[in-house]
C-alpha positions in Angstrom: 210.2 176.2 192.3 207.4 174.0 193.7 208.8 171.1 192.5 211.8 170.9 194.6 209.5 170.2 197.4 209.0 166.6 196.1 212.8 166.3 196.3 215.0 165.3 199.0 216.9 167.3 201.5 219.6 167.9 200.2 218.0 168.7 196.5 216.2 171.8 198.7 218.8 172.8 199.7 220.5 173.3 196.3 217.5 174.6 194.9 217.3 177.5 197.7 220.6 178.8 197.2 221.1 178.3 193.3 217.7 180.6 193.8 219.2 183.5 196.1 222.3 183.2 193.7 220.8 183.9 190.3 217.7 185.9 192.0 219.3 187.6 194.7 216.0 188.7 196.8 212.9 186.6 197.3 210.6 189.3 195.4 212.7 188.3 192.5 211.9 184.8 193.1 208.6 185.0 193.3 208.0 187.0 190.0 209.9 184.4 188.2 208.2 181.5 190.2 204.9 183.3 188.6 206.5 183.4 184.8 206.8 179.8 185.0 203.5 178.8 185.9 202.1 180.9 183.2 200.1 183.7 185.5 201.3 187.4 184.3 201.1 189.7 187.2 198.4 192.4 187.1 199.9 195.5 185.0 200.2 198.9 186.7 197.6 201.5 186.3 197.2 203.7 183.5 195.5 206.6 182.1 192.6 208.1 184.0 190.0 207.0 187.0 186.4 206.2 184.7 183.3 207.6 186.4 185.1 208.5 189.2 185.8 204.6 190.3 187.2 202.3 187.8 191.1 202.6 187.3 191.9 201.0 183.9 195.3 198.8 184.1 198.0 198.2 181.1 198.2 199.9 177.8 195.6 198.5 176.7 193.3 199.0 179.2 191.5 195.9 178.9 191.2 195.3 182.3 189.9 197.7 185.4 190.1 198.3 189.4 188.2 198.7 191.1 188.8 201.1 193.3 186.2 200.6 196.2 185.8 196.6 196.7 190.2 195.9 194.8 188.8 194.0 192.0 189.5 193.5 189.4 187.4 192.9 186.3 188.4 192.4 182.5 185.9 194.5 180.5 184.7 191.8 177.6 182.8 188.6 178.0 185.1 185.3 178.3 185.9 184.7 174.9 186.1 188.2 173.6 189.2 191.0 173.4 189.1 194.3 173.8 189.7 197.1 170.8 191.5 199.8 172.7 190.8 202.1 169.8 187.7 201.1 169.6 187.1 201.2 173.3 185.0 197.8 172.4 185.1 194.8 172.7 185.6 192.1 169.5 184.9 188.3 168.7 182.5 186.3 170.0 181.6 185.7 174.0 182.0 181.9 174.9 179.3 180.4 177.3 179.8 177.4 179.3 177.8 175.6 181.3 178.5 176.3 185.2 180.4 173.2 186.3 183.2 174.0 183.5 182.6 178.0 184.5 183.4 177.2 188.1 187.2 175.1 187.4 188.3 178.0 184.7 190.6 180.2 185.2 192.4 182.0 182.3 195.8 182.3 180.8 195.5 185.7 183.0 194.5 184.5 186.6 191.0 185.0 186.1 188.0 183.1 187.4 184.4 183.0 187.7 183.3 185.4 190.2 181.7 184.8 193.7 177.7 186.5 194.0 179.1 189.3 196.4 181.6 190.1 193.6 179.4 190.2 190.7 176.8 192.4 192.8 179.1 195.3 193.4 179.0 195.3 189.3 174.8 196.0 189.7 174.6 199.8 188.8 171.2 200.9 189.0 171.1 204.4 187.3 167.3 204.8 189.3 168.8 204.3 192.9 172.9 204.9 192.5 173.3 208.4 192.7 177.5 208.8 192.8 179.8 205.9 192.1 180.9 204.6 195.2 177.1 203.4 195.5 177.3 201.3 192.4 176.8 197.8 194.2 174.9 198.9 196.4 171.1 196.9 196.4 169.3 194.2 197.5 170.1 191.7 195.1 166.6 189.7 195.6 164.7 192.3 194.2 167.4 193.9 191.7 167.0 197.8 190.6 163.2 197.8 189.9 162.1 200.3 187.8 162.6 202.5 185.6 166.1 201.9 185.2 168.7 201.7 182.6 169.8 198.3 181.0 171.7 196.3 181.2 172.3 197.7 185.0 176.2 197.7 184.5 178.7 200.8 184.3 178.5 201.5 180.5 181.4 203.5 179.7 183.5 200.4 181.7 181.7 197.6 180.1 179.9 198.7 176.9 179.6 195.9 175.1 177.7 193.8 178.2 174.2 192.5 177.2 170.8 192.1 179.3 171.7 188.6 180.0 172.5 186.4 183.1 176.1 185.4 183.6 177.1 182.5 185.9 178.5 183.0 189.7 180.6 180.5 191.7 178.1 180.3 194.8 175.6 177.4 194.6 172.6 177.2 196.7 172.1 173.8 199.2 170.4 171.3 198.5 169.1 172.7 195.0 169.9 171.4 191.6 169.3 174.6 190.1 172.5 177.2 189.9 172.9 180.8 190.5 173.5 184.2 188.1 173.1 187.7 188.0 170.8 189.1 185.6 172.0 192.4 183.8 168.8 193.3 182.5 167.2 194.7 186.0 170.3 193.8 188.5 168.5 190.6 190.3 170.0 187.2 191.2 169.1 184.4 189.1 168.2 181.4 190.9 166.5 179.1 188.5 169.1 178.1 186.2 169.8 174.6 185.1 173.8 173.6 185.8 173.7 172.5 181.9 172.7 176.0 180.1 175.2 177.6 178.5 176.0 181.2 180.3 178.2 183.9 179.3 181.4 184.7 181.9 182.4 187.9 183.0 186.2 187.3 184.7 188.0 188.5 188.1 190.7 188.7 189.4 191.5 189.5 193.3 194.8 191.3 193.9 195.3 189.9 196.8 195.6 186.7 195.7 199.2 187.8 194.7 200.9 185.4 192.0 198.9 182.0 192.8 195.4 183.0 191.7 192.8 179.9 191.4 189.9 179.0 189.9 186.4 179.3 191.6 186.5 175.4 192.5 190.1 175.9 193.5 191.4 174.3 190.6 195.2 175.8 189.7 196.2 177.6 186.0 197.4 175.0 183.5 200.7 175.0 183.1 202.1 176.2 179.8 203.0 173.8 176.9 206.8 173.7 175.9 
C-alpha cells in the first residue's frame, strides 16, 4: 500500500480503513502488502536439523537455516534449482560480474551476501570439529591444510565447486573486488569487478517482508 503515501490526505485516510476493513489486523496487511510486491515470505521449517545445524525450509527443501548466525541460504548457485529427489541441484549456475551481483536480488528476497555472511559458510573439516564451529577461521589465511574441498557443508550444498563466489563488501580505495574461495576457505582479494563469478544467495529473516538487494536496490515489481 506504498503508494497511497504519494496521495493526499484524505486518499490515506481511505486507504487505511478500506485496509482494516477487508484485512482486519495489520499482520494481515502486511502479508498481502508482501504478495504484491512479489517477495514470498520464508516457508516454515520442515523435515529434520542436517549435521546438527542446518534446518531445511518448505517442501522442497531448497532453502536452509541456519540455525547459529539466522540465515538463510538457498542451496544451488544463482541460476540453478534444486532436485528434492535428487537432493541436487540442476541447470546451469549464472555468473555475473560484481556490480550486477551487488543490485540483485531474486524473485525470492535474496541477495548477494556480505564477507561476514559468506564466512560462517567456510567449513574446514581440518580445524571444525562439531557444527556450531563451522564459520569459525581466520578468513586471511583460509583452512590450510589438509582439508577437504570445496570447504563448504557437503551434505547442505553438494553440488558447490572449488571456485570463488562474489561478496557485497568492497575494499577502499582498490579497484579490485572481494570473494570467498571454496577451494581452501580464504578471501579473495584480487578480483577484477568485470569477471564473471558464480552467486551463492541469502536471505536475512529479519529483514521481514521488505528484503533488499546488497546495494539497497528494492525487488522488481511483478509484470501484470
Amino acid at each position: 500500500m506504498q503508494w497511497f503515501r504519494l496521495s493526499g490526505s484524505r486518499l490515506v485516510l481511505v486507504a487505511v480503513a478500506t485496509t482494516w476493513l477487508l484485512s482486519g489486523c495489520l499482520s494481515s496487511s502486511s502479508s498481502s502488502s508482501s504478495k504484491e510486491e512479489g517477495v514470498p515470505p520464508l516457508p516454515e521449517a520442515a523435515g529434520e536439523v542436517i549435521n546438527a545445524r542446518y534446518q531445511p525450509l518448505g517442501v522442497e527443501a531448497a532453502i536452509v537455516l541456519d540455525t547459529q548466525t539466522n540465515l538463510v541460504w538457498k542451496r544451488c548457485y544463482y541460476g540453478q534449482t534444486w532436485n528434492s529427489e535428487l537432493t541436487a541441484c540442476e541447470g546451469v549456475a549464472i555468473p555475473l560480474t560484481w556490480e550486477v551481483a551487488r543490485s540483485l536480488i531474486d524473485e525470492d528476497g535474496f541477495r548477494l551476501p556480505t564477507l561476514v555472511e559468506a564466512t560462517s559458510l567456510v567449513y574446514c573439516n581440518n580445524l571444525h570439529g562439531s557444527a556450531e564451529e563451522i564459520g569459525d577461521l581466520d578468513i586471511q589465511q583460509g583452512c590450510g591444510s589438509p582439508t577437504l574441498s570445496p570447504t563448504i557443508e557437503p551434505t547442505v550444498f553438494p553440488d558447490m565447486r572449488q571456485l570463488t563466489v562474489w561478496v557485497s563488501d568492497e575494499e577502499p580505495d582498490s579497484v579490485t573486488k572481494l570473494g570467498v574461495n571454496f577451494s581452501n576457505g580464504v578471501i579473495s582479494d584480487f578480483n577484477s569487478p568485470g569477471a564473471d563469478y558464480r552467486l551463492i544467495l541469502v536471505r536475512d529473516p529479519e529483514d521481514g517482508d521488505d528484503p533488499r538487494a546488497a546495494d539497497g536496490s528494492l525487488p522488481k515489481q511483478p509484470q501484470e
